[in-house]
Structures are given as C-alpha cells and as structure tokens.
Steps between C-alpha positions, in 0.01 A plus 500: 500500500814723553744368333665285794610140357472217723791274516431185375584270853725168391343208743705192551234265517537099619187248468467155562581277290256237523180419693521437838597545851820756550763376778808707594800361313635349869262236470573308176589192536836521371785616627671742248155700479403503876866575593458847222829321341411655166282790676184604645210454347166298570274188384182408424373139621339425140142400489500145365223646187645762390787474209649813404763712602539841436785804498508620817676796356519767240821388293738292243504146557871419562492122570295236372665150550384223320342334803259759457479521897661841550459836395768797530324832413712832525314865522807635321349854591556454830762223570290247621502164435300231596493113476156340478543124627242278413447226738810327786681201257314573195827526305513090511180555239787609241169729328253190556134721598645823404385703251708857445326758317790758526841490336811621623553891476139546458309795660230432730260697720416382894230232448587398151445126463865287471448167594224268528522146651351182436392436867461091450866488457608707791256315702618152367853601590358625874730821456393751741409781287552839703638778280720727608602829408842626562683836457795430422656794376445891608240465723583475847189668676295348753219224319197698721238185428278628787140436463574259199677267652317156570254620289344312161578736268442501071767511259598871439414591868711813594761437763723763502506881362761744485510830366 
C-alpha cells in the first residue's frame, strides 16, 4: 500500500517421512542411531499399512544406494544434509521391496514421494521397519519434537521449522 516490500522469510522445514508414531532418535533399536553416531535426528515407528516414504526435506538427493534403503538429501541452500533410513537391517534386502522414484542429484521438495515398499517382503523378512531421519551435516540445533512425539502422525507431518 506504501511501497514497503516484505521480505520473503526462507523456512527450513523437516516432515516425517512416513506414517506413523515419532520416537526421539535415543530409542532406536540400534546402536549407531540411538548413540547420535552419525547425528541427531529422529524416527518414526512405521505403521505396518502404509508404504511410502517421502523427502523429509527441501533439497538434491545426494545418495541413493542400490539397496534402495537409504536416502541422503542435501538443502544445498543451507548446508544441511540429511540421511533418510528406511527400516533397521533392511540393507540385507540388496533393493528386494524397494521401489525408488528419485535419482541421484535430483531436486525434491519436503514431502515428495521417494520410495515405496512392498510391505509383504519386509514383513516376510521380520525387519523392524522404523525410519529414521538423521542430520548429518550442518545442522546441529536441538530436534524440539515436543507435542509430536509419541504421536501417530501422516507422512508430510511438520516436525521442525526454522526461519
């Protein structure tokens, strides 16, 4: 109305990968995640229906093994880097009820779709299938999941936001 521009805010934004119930990264059942040896993050205790996994956020897609179980995604903007693990063990599938629908150096949004699994074969194998969400590069903030945590939450859920 005067002429004043508004600055255009830059959110970092995190959401949950998957469906289901968000634990602090201290209690996955595996060592190197619980003990933050690659970084703090959190997980999400899958629900057994649900079969896709999104971005959790804004970025490139940096690594994309063929096991299909892990995701690396880097906002380049801001440094961050995060690795999207789907499932404890589910490397020992060697791709087997993984489907990527990324490539490597791809850009994605937060919530846009990158994996989806064949849930008969994860069950068959009895793999425990909590995903976890690690930042392992340039983010080194507190992972505030207050009222979130040990709640059901959808896909896409917003965890964290930063301006």
């Amino acid at each position: 109305m005067f002429g004043i521009k508004r600055k255009k805010v830059d959110v970092f934004e995190v959401v949950t990968p998957i469906e289901g119930i968000c634990i602090p990264i201290t209690a996955v059942m595996d060592e190197v995640f619980a003990k933050k040896m690659m970084g703090d993050g959190f997980a999400i205790r899958s629900s057994e229906d649900t079969n896709q996994v999104v971005a959790p956020i804004s970025g490139k897609i940096v690594a994309l093994p063929e096991s299909k179980h892990a995701i690396g995604i880097m906002d380049e903007t801001r440094g961050v880097s995060v690795l999207v693990h789907i499932g404890l063990d589910t490397v020992g599938l060697n791709g087997r009820g993984f489907t990527a629908h990324v490539k490597l150096n791809q850009e994605v949004k937060a919530g846009t779709l990158l994996v989806t699994l064949d849930r008969q074969t994860m069950a068959t194998a009895g793999l425990d299938m909590t995903t976890i969400v690690v930042f392992t590069e340039g983010y080194t903030g507190e992972v505030p999941l207050g009222s979130k945590l040990h709640q059901q939450l959808a896909a896409g859920t917003p965890v964290l936001k930063q301006a």
